[in-house]
N, C-alpha and C positions, 0 to 999 in steps of 0.2 A: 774240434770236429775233424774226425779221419776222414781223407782222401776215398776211402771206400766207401762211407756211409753220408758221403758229398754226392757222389756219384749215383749213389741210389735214393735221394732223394728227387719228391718232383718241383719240378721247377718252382711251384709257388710255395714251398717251403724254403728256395735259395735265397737266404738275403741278398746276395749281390745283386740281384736283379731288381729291375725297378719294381711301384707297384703294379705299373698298368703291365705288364709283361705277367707276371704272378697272377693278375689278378685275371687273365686271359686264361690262365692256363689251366686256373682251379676253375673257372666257367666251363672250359671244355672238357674238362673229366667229368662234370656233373649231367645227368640226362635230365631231360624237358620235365617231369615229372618233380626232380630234387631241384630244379631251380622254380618255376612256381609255387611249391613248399615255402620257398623262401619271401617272399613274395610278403607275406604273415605276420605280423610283430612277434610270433613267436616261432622262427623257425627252426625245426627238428633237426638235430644231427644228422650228420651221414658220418655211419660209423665205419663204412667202407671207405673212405679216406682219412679217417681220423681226426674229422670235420665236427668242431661240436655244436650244440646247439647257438642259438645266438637270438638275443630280446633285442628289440628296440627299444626304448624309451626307459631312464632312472629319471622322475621327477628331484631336481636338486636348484630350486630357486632361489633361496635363503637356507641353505643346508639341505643334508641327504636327506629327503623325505619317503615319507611310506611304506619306510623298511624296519622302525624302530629306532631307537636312540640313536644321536649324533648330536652335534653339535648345531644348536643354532642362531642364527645372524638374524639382525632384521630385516623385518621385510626389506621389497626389493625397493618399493617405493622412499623407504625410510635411507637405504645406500644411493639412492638418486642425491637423495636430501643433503648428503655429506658431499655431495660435488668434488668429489677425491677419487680420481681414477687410481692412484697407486694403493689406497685402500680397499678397493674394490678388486682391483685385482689378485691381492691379498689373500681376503675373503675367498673370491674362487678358487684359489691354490688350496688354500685349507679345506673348501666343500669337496674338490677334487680328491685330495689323498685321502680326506674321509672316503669316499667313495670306495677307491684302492683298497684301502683297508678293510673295510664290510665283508667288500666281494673274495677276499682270500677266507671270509670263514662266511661266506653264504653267496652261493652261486647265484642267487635270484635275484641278486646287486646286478643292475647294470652298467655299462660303461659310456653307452650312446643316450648322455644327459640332455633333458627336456627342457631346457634353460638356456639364456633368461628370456622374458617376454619383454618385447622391444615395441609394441604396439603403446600410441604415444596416450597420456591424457589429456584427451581434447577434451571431453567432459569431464566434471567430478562428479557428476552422476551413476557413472560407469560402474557395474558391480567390483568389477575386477581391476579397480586402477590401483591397489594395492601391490598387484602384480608388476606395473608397469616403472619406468624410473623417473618419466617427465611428458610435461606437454611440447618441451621444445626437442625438435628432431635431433640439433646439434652433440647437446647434453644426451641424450638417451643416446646415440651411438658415441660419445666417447667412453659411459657410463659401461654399455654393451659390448666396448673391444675390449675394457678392462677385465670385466667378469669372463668373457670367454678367452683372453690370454691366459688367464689365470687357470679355466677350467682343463686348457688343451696343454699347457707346461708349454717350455720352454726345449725341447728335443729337436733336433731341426726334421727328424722322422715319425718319433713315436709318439702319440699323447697319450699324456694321463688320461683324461676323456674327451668324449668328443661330442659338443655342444649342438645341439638343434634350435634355431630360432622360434620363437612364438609370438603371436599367430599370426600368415601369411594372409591375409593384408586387408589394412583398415576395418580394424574388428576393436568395437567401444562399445557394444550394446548386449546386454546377456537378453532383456527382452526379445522371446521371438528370435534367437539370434539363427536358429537352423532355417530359417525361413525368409528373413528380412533381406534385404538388397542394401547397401551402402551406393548412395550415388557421387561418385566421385569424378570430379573434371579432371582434365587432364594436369592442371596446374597441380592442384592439389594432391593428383598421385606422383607426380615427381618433384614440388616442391617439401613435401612433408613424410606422405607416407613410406613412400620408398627410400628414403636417404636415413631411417632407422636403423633398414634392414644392410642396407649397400655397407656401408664405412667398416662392419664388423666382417662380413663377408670382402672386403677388399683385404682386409687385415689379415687376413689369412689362418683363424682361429675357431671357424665355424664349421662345421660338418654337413650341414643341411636346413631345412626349416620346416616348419609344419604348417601347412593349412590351416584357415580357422572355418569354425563353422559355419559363417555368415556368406550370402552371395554378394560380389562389387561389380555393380553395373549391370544389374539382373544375371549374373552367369556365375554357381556357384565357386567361390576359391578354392576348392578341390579340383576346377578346372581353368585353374586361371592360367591367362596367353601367359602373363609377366613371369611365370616361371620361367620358359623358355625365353623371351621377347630380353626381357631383365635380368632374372636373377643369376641364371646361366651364365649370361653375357661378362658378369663382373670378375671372375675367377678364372683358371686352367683346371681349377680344382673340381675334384666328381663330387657333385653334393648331392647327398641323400634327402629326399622329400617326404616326411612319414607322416601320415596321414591322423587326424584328431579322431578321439576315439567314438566310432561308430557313424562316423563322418561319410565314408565311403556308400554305406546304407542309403543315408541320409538321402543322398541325390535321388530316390526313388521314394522310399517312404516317407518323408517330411517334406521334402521340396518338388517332387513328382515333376524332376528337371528329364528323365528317361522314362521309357516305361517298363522297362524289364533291367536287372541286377546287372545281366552280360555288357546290357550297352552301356552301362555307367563304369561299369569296373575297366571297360575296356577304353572310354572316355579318362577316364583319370591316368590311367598307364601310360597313355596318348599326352596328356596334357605334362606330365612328369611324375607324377605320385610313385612311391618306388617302393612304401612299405604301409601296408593296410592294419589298421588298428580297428581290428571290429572282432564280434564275437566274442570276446575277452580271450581267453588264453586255445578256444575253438578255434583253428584254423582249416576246418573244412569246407565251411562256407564259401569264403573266400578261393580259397581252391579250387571247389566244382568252379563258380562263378570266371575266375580266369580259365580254367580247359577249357566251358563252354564258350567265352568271346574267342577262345582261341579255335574251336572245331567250328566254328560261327564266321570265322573268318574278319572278324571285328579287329584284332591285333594280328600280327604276324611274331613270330620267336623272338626274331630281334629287339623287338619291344621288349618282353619280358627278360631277354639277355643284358639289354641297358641298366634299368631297373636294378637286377642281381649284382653287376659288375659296382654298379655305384654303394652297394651296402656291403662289395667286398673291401673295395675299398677304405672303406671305414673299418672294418676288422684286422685288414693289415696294419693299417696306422697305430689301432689299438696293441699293437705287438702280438695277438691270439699266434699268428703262425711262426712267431719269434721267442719263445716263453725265453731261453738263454739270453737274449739282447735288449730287450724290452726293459728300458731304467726304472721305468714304474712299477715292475712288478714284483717287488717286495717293499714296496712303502706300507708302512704297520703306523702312519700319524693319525690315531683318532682319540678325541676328548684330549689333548697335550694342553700341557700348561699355555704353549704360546694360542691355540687355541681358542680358548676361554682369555685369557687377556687378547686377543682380537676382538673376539664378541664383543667383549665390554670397552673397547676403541670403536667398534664400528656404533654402538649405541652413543657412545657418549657422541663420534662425529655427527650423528644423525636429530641430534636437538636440534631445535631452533625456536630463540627467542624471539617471538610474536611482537611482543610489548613489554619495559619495562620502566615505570615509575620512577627507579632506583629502590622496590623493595627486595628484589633478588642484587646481589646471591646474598645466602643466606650466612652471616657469620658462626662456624661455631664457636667461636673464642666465649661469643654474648650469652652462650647456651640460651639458646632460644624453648621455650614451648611451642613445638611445632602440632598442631591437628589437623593430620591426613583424613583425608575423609574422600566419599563418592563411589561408585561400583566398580572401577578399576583401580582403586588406590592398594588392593590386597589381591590382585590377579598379575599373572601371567600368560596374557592369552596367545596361542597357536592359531593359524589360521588353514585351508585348505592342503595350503602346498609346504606346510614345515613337517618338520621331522619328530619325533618323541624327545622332548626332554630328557637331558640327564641332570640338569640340573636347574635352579630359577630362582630371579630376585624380580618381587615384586617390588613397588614403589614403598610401601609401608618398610617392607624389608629393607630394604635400600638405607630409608631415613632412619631407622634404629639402631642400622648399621653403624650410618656415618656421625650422628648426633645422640648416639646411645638410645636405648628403651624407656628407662626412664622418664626422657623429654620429649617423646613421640606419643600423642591419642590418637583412635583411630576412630570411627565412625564409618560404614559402608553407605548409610542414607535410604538402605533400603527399605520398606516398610513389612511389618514382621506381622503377619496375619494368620487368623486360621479362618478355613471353610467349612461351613456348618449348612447342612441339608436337613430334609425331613427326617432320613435316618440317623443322624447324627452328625457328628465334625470328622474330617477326613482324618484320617492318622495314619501312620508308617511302621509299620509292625519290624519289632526288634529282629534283628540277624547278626550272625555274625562274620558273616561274606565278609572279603576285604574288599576295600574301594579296586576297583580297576581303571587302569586309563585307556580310554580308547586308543587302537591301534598300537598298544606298545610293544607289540610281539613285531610288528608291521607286517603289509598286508599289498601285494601287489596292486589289488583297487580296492581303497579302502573304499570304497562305493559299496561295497559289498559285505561291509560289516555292519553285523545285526546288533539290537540292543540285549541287554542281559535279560533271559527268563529263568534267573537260580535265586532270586531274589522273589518275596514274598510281593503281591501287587499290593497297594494300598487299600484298605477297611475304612467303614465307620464306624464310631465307637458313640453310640446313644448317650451313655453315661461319663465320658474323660471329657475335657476340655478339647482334646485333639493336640495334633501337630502343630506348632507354629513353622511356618514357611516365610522366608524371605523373598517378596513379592520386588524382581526391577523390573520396569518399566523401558525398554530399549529404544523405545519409541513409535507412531502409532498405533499404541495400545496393543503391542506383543510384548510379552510377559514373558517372562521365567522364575520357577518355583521352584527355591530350593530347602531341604531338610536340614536340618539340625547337625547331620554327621557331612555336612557339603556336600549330598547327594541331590542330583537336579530330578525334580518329575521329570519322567519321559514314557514313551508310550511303545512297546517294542511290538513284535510280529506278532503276537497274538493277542494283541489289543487291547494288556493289560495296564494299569498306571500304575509303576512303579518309581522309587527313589532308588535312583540309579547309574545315572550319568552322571561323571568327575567333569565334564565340562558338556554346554550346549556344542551338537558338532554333526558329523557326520554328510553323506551325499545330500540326503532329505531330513534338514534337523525335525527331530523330536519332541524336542527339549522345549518346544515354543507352544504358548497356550496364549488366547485371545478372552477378555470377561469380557462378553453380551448382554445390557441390562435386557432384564425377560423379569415383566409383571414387576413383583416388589422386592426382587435377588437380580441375580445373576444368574446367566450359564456359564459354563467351560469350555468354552471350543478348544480344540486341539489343532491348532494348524495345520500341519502337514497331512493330517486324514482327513480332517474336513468333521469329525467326530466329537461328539461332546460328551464332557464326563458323567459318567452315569455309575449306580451302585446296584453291583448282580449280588448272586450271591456268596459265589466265588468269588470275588474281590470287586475293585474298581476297575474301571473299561470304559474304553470308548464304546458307543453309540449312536444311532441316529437322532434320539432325545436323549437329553441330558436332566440333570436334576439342577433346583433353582436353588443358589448356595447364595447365605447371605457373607459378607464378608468383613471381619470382626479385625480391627484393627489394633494388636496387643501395643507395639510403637510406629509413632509416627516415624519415616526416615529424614524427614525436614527437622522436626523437633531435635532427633538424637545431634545433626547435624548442626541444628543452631548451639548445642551444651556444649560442645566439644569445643567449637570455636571460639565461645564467649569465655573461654579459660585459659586459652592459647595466644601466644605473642605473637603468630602468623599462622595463617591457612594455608595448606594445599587444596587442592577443590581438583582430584582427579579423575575426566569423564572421559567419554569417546565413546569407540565402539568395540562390540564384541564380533568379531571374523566371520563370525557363521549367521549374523542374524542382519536383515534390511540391505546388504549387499554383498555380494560374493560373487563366484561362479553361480548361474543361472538366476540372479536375482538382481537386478538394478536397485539403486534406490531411488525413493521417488521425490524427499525434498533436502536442502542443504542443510535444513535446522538442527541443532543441537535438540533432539529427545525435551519434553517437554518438563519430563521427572528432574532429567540433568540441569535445565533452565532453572528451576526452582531449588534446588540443591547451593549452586553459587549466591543464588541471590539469600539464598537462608542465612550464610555463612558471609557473604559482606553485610547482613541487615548487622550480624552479631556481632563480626570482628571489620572493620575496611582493610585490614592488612591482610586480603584474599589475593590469592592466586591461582589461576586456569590452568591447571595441565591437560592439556588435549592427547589422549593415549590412542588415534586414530588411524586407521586403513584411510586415509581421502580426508579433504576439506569439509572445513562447518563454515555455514554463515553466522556469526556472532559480534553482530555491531555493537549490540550493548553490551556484554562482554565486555568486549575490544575498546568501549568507553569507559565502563563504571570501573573497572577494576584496573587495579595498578599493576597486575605482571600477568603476560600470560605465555604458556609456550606448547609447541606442538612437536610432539616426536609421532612416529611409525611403532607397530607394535616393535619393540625392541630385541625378542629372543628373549635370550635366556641368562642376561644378563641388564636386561631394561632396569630394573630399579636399580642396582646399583650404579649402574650409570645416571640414569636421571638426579638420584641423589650429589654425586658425584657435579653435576654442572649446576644444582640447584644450592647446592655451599660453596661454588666459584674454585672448589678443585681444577676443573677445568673450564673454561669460557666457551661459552656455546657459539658454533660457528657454521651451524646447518644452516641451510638456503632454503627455501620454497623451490621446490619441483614442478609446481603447478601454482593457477591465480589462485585464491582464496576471493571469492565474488562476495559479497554484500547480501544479495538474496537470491533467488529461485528465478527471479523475473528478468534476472541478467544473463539468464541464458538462452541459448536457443534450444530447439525441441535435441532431443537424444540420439535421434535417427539423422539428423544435420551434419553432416559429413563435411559439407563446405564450407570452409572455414574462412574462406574467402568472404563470400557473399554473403553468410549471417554474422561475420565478423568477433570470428572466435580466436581463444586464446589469448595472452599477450600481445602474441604477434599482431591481432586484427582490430581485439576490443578497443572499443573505442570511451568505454564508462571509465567510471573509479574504481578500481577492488578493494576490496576491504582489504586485502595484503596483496603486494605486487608481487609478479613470477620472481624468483632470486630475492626475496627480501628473506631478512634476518638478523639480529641484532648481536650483541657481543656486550661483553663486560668492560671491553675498552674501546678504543677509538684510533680512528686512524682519518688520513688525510692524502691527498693524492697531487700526485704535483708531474708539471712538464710533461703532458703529454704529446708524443710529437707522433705523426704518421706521416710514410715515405712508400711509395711505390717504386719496388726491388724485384724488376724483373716479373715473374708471371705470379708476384705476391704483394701485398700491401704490409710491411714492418711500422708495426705499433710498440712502441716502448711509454713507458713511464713509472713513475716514481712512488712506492706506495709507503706510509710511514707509522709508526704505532706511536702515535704522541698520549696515550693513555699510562697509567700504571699497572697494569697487568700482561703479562704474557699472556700471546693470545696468538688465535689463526686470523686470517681474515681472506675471505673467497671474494676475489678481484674476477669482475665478470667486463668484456667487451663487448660493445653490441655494434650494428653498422646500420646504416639506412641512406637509401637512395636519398636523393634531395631535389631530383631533376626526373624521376620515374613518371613512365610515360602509361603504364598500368597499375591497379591497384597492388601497390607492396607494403610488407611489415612494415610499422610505425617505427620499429627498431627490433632486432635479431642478433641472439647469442652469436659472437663470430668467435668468443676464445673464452679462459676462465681460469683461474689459478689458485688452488687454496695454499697460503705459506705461513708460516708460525715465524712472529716476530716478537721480539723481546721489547719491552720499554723501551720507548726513544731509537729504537733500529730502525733503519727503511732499505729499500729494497727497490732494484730497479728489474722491472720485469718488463717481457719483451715476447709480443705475439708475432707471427707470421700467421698470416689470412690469405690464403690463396685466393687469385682474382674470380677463382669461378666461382667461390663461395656470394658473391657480388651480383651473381646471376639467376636469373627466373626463369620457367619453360615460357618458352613462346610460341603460343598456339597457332600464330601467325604463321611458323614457320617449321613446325616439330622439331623445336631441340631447344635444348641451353643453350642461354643469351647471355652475354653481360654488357648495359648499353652503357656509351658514351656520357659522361656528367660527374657530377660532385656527389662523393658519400664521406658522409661524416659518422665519423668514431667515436663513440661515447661509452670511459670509462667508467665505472662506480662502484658502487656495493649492492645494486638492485637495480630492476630494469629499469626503473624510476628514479632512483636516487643518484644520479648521475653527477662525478665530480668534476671529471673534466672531458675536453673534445678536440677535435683535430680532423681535417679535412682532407684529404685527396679528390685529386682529378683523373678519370682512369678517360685514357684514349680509345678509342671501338669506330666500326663501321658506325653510320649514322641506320638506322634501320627502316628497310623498305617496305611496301606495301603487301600486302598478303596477296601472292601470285595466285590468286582465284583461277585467270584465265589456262593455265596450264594444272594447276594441281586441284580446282575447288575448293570448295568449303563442307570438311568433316562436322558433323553436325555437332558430335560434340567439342568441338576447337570454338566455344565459342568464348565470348569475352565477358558476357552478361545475360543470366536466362531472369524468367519468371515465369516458375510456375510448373518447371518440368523435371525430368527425372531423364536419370543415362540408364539405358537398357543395353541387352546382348544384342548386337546385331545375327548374329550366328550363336549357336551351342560350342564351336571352337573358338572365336576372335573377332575382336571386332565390337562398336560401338554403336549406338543409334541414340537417340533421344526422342522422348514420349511427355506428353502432357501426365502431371502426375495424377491429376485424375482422369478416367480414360475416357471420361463425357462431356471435358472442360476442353480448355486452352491455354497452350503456353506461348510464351515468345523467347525467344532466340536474338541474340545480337553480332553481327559481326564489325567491326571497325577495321578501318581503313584497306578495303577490301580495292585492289588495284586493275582496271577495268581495261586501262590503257586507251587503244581509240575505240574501244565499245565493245560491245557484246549483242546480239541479235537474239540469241536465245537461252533458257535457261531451262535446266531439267533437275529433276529431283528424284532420287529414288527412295522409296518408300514402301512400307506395309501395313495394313489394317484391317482389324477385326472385321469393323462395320464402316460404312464411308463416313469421310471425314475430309478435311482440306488442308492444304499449305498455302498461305497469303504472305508476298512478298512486297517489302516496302523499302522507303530508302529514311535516312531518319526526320527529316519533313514529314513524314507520312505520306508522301507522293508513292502511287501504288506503282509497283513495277509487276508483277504475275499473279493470279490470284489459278491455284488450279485444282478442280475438285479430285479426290480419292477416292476409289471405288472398294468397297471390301476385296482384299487381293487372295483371302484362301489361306492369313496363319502371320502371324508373329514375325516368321521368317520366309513368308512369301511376298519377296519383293518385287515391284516395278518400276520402273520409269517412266514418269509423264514430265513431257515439256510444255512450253508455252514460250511464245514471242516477246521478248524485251529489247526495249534503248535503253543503256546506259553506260557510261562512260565514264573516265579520270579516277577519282577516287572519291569511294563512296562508304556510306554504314548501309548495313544492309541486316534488316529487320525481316524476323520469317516468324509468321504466326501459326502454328499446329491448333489446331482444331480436332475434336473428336478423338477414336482409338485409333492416332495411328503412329507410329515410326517412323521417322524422318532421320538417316543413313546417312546421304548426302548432295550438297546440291553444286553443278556444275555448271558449266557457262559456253558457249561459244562464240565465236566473231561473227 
């Protein structure tokens, strides 16, 4: 670069300079109008500085999605599974340069990736835990620094891309999720939820994070304090906050938290929000909406100048105003050989053997007759957030692969029917369209892709036989029909039934139909419209009446499934689920069971053969006790990409030894859990960490082909850390990995804590007869709980014990320390109070907003009932004379104070105060003294803030 054309550039195209200097400088050439603009996930050039446009958000979870082909990995749940942070980070290196590379020949590639989602699996209920990497905090942020080191490179300036966290905070529930409140104590948001998001943000790897759409603590997370309170706090770094899509809205039309757009828009800009994802690629909305808080006097510039500066930030980083220095910006690595051999490493890491008899692995020396059989034994299925295939191995493929075609049967189990009405049997009239796949052009929101109307709708034919359709059964009797050429019924915009769809899929599937027995048939409901099949004359369509279709069963899929087996020297038996249907984005599921079609499928195929085998092809946990008894092997992977069957194949003939973990419990049944909305994992005693049952598989189990043995564990406190070593050893004959997990537990804890917590974990590949001396450092704070008592991180005084093994449960060996601490004092009530929600133990209540910006209160969860409060060892010293409480409520209602005798100490009535957030103070006279429990009982609609004390 010449010294002239140095000189006449503007400052924020000088690389010497830093970026907050640059990024000051391109703020101040821009006017109030072109930074607002920006404001927008999609903001406009200014082509008066030679400023181009700039998106927020590339969905890139398990590969680039929603752009068309790429490469892809397993889900993210499934890289949880493989407890391998250097593979993981891998993985992102390679989703990253896919990215780089897209974006040099399609500019609608973005750089500023939506990945990964770090919100933990507390439930396996959860629509979305496919998305997630684990129920333990620890594990998901080591999992979460890996993928986003990987996603942001290695430059000590520039990244490949730049990662956005998902979703900002404590968000498990797709039910209701724009609406619902998550109540969360304070233990629980910095024992768990927050320590997801912190560890990858302290790492230095992250860009920003997004909102979810759910409210924590009645105050929607679009205006959450902990952005600023927390998230802020953990970095020097400018993080960008962009907002979920259509979220910003939300706050007025679904959650009616404002009453007008201005005061929300200007509420979130206040709270941190820095980039509006609403409107889809309309950025006008939003735009009037920020001028007006701003002629409104709601925000001031500065606001909207922070905002701007933070998402310049991120563009510098990205190299955009560096095109010559910028290392990234000619990476061309997509679909590469090492690529594809990753995928099919990240699948094979990502097994895990459930159970094994000793009928896996499979030899081929023996040439086995293997019969594949079940409705995922010949799919490869995508889910929401993957990308388009270039290429795919099912399980079927896999095993013909690796044990030839010859000695591979396949049976799908489904049952092959046709539909016959008063006008006839349904049938599918010939074309000769080629199949298409959804999205494989990609589609910035593929929300917005329609189903095919080039395709003839389906007829009935009085006189043919009809169609036969392959009826599965996915479970609570939703259905999918498919035709003969692998075409799925589905029902597109103008409400025709067509064979159409390459896979069940899209925002609001399709693809999914319901039979209703009606009189001596059936109807056809149509799921997603609510419509039922009916015959016009112009083809078939949904309707508000349907026609009564009897349903002719050509083969049974239990039948086909028992031939195949009773000819074969082992089964595969491969079920699970299919991405788009009983859980997803915007859909919970509602029980743990394996589909009831699936249940009868295994048990067809052990009645025929007992050398069955389970594969579970699953997004989330099944409860399968009988399973898990009757049959001699079973195992669970993650949809695997695009490379699952070969891989699966690949661990199921002991090519490789399977050495995936469980990311989450696998429970026993439905009744082991708490409700979906239970957030407190404390108090209904969720997770590993709290459960107190048997699970049917423990967090971190997983088996192997070989064996191993643990020895000498010793632990030493080393300064402001606890050094654990030991001895791990492969006395098996197989080469193999084996994932050495450590976990800690208080022994002398003076509140409810973990039964035992991941504190370290190591996956290492050891040869016969090798061993290996491995060696954690555990920092002491990891040792420590919030203490409500006291607002902050604790770590007391006492004995924890180390417990090495192969599962949280399976523990080989252990080793004690004694850590030194202050002895801990009584909760200084008399100067600082008692925060309503600090408390130790409720029943019955719920945490609310105390305010629309911060702040906590707590409310009986129902607003006509009563809850109780408990505070412990509350320090009074020589007394207290009075006590006051501030409060707000609908309608009157009370606060009754006791000590834990039940000895009354205040009882005082509430008057309706005039609003939610219309507080008062009422006192009343009390004795009490030294150290006390002090029990407060809410009564009626009201909000109890906090209560204080004087001498």
């Amino acid at each position: 670069m010449t010294a002239d054309v140095t000189a006449h550039q503007p400052p924020f195209r000088d690389p010497q300079l830093s970026f907050a200097k640059r990024a000051d400088d391109l703020l101040g050439r821009l006017t109030p109008d072109e930074r607002i603009a920006m404001l927008h996930q999609f903001g406009p050039a200014v082509a008066r500085l030679g400023v181009a446009a700039f998106r927020t958000g590339q969905e890139a979870l398990h590969g680039v999605a929603w752009t068309g082909p790429a490469t892809v990995f397993p889900q993210a749940v499934g890289l949880g599974a493989s407890w391998n942070e250097d593979l993981v980070r891998r993985v992102g290196e390679a989703v990253s340069r896919e990215a780089r590379a897209m974006r040099a020949h399609d500019d609608r590639i973005g750089l500023n990736v939506w990945a990964p989602t770090v919100n933990l699996l507390r439930n396996p209920l959860w629509g979305r835990g496919e998305e997630g990497y684990s129920e333990d905090p620890g594990l998901t942020a080591a999992i979460a620094v890996a993928y986003t080191r990987g996603l942001r490179g290695d430059h000590p300036h520039y990244w490949r891309t730049a990662p956005v966290l998902k979703h900002w905070l404590a968000h498990n529930n797709e039910t209701d999720r724009a609406t619902s409140s998550a109540s969360v104590r304070p233990r629980v948001l910095h024992e768990y939820d927050l320590r997801a998001f912190r560890a990858a943000v302290e790492a230095g790897a992250v860009a920003g994070v997004m909102p979810a759409y759910n409210l924590v603590n009645g105050r929607p997370n679009h205006l959450s304090p902990y952005l600023r309170e927390e998230l802020r706090t953990w970095t020097q770094q400018e993080l960008l906050v962009c907002s979920d899509a259509g979220a910003p809205s939300n706050l007025v039309d679904a959650e009616h938290y404002f009453d007008t757009h201005e005061e929300a828009t200007a509420a979130a800009l206040l709270a941190g929000v820095d980039s509006f994802t609403d409107h889809g690629t309309d950025a006008s909305t939003i735009v009037a909406r920020v001028r007006a808080a701003l002629d409104q006097g709601l925000i001031g510039e500065p606001v909207i100048d922070a905002a701007v500066r933070r998402q310049l930030h991120v563009r510098l980083a990205l190299g955009e105003f560096d095109p010559d220095l910028d290392p990234h910006a000619h990476v061309t690595d997509f679909d590469t050989p090492a690529h594809r051999r990753l995928a099919q490493e990240a699948a094979e890491q990502a097994a895990v053997l459930l159970k094994n008899d000793g009928l896996l692995p499979l030899d081929p020396a023996a040439e086995p007759r293997i019969a594949v059989v079940g409705p995922l034994a010949d799919e490869c299925k995508l889910d929401w957030y993957s990308g388009t295939l270039i290429r795919s191995s099912t399980p079927l493929d896999g095993l013909r692969e690796r044990f030839g075609p010859q000695r591979v049967t396949y049976a799908e189990g489904a049952d092959r029917v046709r539909l016959r009405c008063a006008a006839g049997a349904l049938y599918v009239p010939a074309d000769d369209a080629p199949t298409e796949v959804r999205g494989a052009e990609g589609a910035l929101d593929p929300a917005l892709l329609t189903g095919r109307t080039d395709l003839p709708p389906l007829t009935v034919d009085a006189a043919a036989e009809g169609t036969e359709f392959a009826l599965t059964d996915w479970g609570g009797g939703v259905l999918t029909l498919r035709a003969p050429d692998a075409r799925y019924l589905s029902v597109a915009d103008d409400g025709f039934v067509r064979a159409s769809a390459d896979q069940p899929g899209g925002w609001v599937v399709q693809e999914t139909f319901r039979l209703e027995p009606h009189g001596s048939g059936h109807v056809l409901k149509h799921i997603a419209t609510g419509g039922y099949v009916s015959v016009a004359a112009d083809g078939v369509k949904v309707a508000d009446e349907g026609e009564i279709f009897s349903v002719d069963v050509v083969e049974d899929g239990q039948e086909a499934v028992a031939r195949v087996a009773a000819a074969a020297d082992v089964v595969i038996v491969v079920g699970g689920n299919d991405p788009h249907i009983n859980g997803r984005e915007t859909e919970d599921r509602v029980t743990l069971a394996l589909p009831d079609h699936q249940e009868r499928l295994w048990r067809a195929a052990r009645a025929a053969n007992p050398r069955t085998a389970l594969v579970l092809v699953s997004s989330y946990p099944y409860a399968v006790p009988e399973a898990a008894t009757e049959l001699p092997a079973l195992v669970w992977t993650a949809h695997g990409g695009q490379a699952a069957g070969t891989a699966l194949a690949r661990v199921l003939a002991g090519d490789v030894s399977p050495a995936g973990r469980l990311p989450q419990t696998w429970y026993a049944a439905d009744s082991d859990l708490p409700g979906l909305l239970d957030y407190d994992i404390i108090g209904s005693r969720q997770t590993y960490l709290y459960y107190d049952g048997t699970p049917l598989f423990p967090f971190g189990h997983g088996l192997s082909y070989s064996s191993f043995t643990y020895a000498d564990v010793s632990a030493a406190v080393e300064g402001d850390a606890v050094r654990v070593a030991l001895t791990v050893t492969n006395t098996g004959s197989v080469a193999a990995d084996e994932v050495t997990q450590l976990y800690v537990r208080a022994l002398e804890a003076r509140v409810p804590r973990p039964s035992r917590e991941l504190a370290g974990h190591r996956r290492v590949h050891l040869a016969p007869g090798a061993e290996r001396r491995l060696e954690f450092e555990v920092p002491l704070s990891a040792l420590g709980f919030w203490d409500v008592a006291h607002g902050r991180w604790t770590v007391d005084a006492g004995r924890y014990e180390f417990l090495a093994g192969a599962s949280s449960t399976d523990i080989r060996g252990t080793a004690t320390v004694r850590i030194d601490a202050e002895a801990p004092v009584p909760r200084p009530v008399m100067s600082t109070g008692l925060a309503a929600a600090d408390y130790d133990e409720q029943r019955g209540t719920r945490i609310v907003d105390r305010s629309k910006v911060s702040g906590d209160a707590v409310a009986p969860v129902s607003g006509g009932g009563t809850g109780e409060l408990v505070f412990r060892d509350c320090g009074f010293g020589a007394g207290a004379a009075e006590v006051s409480v501030t409060v707000s409520a609908a309608a009157p209602g009370a606060v009754a104070l006791t000590l834990a005798d039940g000895s009354p100490l205040a009882s005082l009535e509430v008057p309706a105060t005039g609003g939610p957030y219309a507080y008062e103070v009422l006192r009343a006279a009390i004795e009490v003294s030294g150290v006390q429990e002090i029990r407060a009982e809410l009564r009626g609609p009201i909000r109890l803030a906090e209560i204080n004390f004087t001498a």
